[in-house]
C-alpha positions as CSV (number, residue, x, y, z in Angstrom):
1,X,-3.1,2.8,-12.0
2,X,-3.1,0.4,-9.6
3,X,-5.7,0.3,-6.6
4,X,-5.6,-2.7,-3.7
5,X,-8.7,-3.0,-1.7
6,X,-8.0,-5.2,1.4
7,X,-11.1,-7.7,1.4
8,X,-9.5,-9.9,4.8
9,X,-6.0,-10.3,6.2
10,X,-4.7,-12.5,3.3
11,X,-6.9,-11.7,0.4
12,X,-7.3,-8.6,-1.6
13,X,-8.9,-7.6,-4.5
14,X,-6.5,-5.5,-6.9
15,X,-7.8,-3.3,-9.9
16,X,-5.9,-2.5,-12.5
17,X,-6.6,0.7,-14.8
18,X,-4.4,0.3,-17.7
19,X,-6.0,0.6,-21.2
20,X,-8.5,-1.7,-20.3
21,X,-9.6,-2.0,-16.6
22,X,-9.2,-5.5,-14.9
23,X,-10.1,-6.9,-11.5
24,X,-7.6,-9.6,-9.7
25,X,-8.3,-11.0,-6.4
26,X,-5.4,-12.3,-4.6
27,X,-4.1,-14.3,-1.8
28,X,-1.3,-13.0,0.9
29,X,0.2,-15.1,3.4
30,X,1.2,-13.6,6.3
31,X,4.6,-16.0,5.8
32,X,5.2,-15.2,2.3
33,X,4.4,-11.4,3.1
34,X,6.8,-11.8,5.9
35,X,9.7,-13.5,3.9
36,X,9.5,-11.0,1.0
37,X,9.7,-7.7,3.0
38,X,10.9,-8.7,6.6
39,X,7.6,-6.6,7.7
40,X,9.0,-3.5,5.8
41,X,6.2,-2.9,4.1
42,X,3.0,-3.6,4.1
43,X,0.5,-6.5,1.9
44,X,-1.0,-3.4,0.1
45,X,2.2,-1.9,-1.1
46,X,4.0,-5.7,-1.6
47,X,0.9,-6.0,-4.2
48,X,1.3,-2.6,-5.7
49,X,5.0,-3.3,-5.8
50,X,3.8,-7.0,-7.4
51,X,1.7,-5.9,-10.0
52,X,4.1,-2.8,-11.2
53,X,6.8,-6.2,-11.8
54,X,3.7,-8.2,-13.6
55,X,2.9,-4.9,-15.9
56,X,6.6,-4.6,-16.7
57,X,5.8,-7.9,-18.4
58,X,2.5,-8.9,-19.3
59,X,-0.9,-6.3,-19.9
60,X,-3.0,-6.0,-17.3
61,X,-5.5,-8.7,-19.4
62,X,-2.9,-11.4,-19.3
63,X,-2.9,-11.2,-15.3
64,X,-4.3,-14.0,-14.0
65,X,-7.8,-13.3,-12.4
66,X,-7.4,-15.4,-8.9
67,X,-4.2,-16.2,-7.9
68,X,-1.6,-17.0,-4.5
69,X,1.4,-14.6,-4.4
70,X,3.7,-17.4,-4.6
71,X,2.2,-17.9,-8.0
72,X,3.9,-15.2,-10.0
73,X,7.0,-17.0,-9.3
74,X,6.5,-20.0,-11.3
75,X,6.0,-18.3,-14.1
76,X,8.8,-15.5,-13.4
77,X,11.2,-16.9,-11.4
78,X,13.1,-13.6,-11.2
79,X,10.2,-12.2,-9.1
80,X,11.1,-12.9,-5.8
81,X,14.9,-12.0,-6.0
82,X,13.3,-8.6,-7.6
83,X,11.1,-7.7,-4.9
84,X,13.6,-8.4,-2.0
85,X,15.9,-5.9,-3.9
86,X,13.5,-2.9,-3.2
């Protein structure tokens, strides 16, 4: 289960309840929200829709704790192209 609690307009603190439950607080830009959904959607879902990609991958405990967005790309470069596919 994933809940994201909006703490200001780019940064959010996600929980994750998976086995073990872990805490991740996040950054949003409004450009990078913006160039991965066109607006569709909004930062809350974009995170959900973020971590279900991370948890195809990696547990919940290798998530980093504090991280940018943008970050998940360098270490999955299919992440972007996956999330502007819906």
């Amino acid at each position: 289960m994933i809940e994201v609690q909006r703490v200001s307009d780019t940064k959010f603190e996600v929980t994750v309840k998976s086995g073990s439950t872990t805490q991740h607080t996040v950054t949003v830009s409004d450009d990078y929200h913006q160039e991965l959904t066109g607006g569709a959607v909004s930062k809350e879902d974009l995170l959900k829709r973020s971590f279900e990609f991370l948890l195809e991958r990696e547990p919940n405990t290798a998530i980093l704790r504090t991280f940018d967005l943008p970050v998940i790309s360098n270490y999955f470069p299919e992440y972007e192209q996956t999330i502007k596919a819906g």
